[in-house]
C-alpha positions in Angstrom: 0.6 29.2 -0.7 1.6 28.9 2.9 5.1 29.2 4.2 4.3 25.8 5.3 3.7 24.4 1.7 6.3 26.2 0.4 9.0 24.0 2.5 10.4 21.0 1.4 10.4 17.7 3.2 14.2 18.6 4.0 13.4 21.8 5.7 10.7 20.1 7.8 12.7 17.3 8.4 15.4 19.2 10.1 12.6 21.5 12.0 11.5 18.3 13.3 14.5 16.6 14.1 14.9 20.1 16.2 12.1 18.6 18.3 9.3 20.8 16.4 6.6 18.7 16.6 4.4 21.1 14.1 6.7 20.4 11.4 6.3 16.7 12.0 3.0 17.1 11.7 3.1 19.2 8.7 4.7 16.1 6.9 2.3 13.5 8.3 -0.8 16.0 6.8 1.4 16.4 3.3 2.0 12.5 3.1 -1.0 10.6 4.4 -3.1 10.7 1.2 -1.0 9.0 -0.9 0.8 6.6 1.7 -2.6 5.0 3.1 -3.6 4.3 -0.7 0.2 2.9 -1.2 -0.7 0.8 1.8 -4.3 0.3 1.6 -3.3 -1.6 -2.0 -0.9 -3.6 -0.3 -2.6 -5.0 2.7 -6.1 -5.4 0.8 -8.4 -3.9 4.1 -9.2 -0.2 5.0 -9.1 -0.8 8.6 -5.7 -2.6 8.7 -4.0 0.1 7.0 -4.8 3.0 8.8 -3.4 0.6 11.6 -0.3 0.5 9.1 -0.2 4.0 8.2 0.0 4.4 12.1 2.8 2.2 12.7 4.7 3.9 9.7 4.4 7.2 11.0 5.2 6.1 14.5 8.2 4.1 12.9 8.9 7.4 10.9 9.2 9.8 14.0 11.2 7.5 15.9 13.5 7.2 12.9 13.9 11.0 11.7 17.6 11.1 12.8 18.5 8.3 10.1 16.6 10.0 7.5 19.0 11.0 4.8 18.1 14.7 3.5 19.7 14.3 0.1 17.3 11.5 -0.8 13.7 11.8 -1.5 11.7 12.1 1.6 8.8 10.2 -0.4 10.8 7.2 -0.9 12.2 7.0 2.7 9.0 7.3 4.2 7.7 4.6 1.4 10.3 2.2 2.2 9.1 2.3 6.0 5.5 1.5 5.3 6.7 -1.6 3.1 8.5 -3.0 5.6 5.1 -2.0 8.2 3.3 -4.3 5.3 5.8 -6.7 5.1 5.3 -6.8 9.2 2.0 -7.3 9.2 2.1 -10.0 6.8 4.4 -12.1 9.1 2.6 -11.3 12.1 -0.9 -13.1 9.9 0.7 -15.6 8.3 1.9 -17.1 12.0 -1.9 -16.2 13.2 -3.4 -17.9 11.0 -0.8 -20.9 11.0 -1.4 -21.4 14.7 -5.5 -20.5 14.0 -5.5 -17.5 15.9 -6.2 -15.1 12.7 -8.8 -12.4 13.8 -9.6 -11.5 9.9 -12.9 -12.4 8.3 -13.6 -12.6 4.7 -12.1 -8.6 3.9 -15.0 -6.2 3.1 -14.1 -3.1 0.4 -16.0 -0.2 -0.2 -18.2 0.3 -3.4 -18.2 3.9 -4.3 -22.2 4.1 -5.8 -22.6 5.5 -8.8 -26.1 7.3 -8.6 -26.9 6.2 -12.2 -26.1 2.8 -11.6 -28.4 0.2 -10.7 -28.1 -1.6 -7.6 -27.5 -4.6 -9.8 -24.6 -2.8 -11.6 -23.2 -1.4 -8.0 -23.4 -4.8 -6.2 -21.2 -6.4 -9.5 -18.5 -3.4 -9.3 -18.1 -3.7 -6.0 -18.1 -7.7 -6.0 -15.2 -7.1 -9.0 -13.0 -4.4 -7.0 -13.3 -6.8 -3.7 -12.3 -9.8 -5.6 -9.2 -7.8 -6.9 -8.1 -6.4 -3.9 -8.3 -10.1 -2.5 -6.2 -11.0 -5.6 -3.6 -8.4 -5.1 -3.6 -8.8 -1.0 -2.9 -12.7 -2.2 0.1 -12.8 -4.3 3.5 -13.3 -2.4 5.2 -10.3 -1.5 8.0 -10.2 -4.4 4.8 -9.9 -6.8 2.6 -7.9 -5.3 5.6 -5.0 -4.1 6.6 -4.2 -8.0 2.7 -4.5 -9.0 2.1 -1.9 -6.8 4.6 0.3 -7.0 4.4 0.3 -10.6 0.9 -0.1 -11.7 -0.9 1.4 -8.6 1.4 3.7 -7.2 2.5 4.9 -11.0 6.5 4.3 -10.1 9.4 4.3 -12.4 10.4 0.7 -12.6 14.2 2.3 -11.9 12.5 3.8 -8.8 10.4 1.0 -7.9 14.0 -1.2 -8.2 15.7 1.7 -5.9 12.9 1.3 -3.2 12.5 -2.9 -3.4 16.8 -3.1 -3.9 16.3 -4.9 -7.1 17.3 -4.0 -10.6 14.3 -2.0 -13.0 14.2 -5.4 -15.2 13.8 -7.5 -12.0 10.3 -5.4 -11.4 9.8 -5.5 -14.9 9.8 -9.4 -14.6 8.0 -9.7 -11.7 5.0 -7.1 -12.6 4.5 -9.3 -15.9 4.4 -12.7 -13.6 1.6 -10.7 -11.2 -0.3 -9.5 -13.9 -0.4 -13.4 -14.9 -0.9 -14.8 -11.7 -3.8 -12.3 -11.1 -5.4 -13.3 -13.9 -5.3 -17.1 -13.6 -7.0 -16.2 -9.9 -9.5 -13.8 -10.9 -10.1 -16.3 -13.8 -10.4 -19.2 -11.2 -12.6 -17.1 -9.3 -15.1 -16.1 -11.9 -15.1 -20.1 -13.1 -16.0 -21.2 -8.9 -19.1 -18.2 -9.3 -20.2 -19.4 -12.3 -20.5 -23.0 -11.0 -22.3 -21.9 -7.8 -25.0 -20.1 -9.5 
C-alpha cells in the first residue's frame, strides 16, 4: 500500500485545502468509481453523468473549505452529486417544458455475454434499458431512497442522514418505488406485447 492509500479522506482533505492539488486529485481517483454509478443510476444516461460527476467534483473543489472533517467524506461528497442530479433534473424538466430538450430516447449499454445468443443479448439489454428509464422516471423523493438503498446498498439510517429524512421515511418511500416501478415496467411489457 501506498502512503497515498494509506490516508484518509481527512488527511487529504486538509492537504488540499492547503492548495495541494495532488491530494485533490488523489480523492477524485479514490471516489469516481462508485460516485459515477451513484449517479449514473440516478440520471438514467452514461453521458449525462460523467457531465454530472464533473459538476460534482468541480462543486466539490470549490467547496473543500465547508467540508466538515469529522463526518464521512463519502457522504459529503454524495450529498453534492444529489443535489448535481437534482440540478439537472430542473434544468430538463424546464427544457422540455419550453421544447428545447436536447435528449433522445436514452441508450444503455448491454454488457454481451459470449454464450448468449444475440437473441438473449438484445432482450437483456432491452430489460436493463427499460429499467433504467423506470428508475430515471420516478419523482425524485422515490427514486433518491431507491437508490441509495437498493443500488447504492445504504443503511436506511444513512440513506435518512444523507436525504434529511427519518430511516422509516426511506423505508416508506423505497416500498412505494419498488411499486410504482412495477406497475411501469408492467405497463411497459403490456404496450410491447400489443405492438407485436
Amino acid at each position: 500500500m501506498t502512503t497515498a492509500e494509506a490516508e484518509s479522506d481527512a488527511d487529504l482533505v486538509r492537504r488540499a485545502r492547503a492548495g495541494e492539488q495532488r491530494a485533490f486529485s488523489l480523492l477524485m481517483g479514490r471516489h469516481k468509481h462508485w460516485l459515477y454509478r451513484f449517479i449514473r443510476r440516478y440520471v438514467g444516461d452514461a453521458d449525462e453523468a460523467y457531465d454530472v460527476l464533473q459538476d460534482a467534483f468541480v462543486s466539490a473543489m470549490s467547496n473543500l473549505a465547508r467540508y466538515d472533517p469529522t463526518r464521512p467524506f463519502e457522504a459529503w461528497l454524495r450529498r453534492i452529486a444529489l443535489n448535481k442530479c437534482r440540478d439537472r433534473a430542473g434544468r430538463e424538466a424546464v427544457r422540455r417544458a419550453f421544447g428545447l430538450s436536447k435528449r433522445g430516447p436514452e441508450e444503455t449499454e448491454a454488457v454481451a455475454d459470449p454464450t448468449a445468443g444475440v437473441d438473449q443479448t438484445l432482450t437483456a439489454g432491452h430489460a436493463l434499458k427499460a429499467l433504467d428509464q423506470a428508475i430515471a422516471s420516478l419523482p425524485a423523493a422515490l427514486k433518491e431512497p431507491l437508490v441509495l438503498t437498493v443500488l447504492e446498498g445504504l443503511s436506511q439510517k444513512d440513506a435518512g442522514a444523507i436525504l434529511g429524512i427519518s430511516a422509516k421515511a426511506v423505508e416508506v418511500r423505497v416500498y412505494r418505488a419498488k411499486r410504482q416501478l412495477a406497475e411501469i415496467l408492467d405497463r411497459e411489457a403490456m404496450e410491447d406485447l400489443i405492438e407485436t
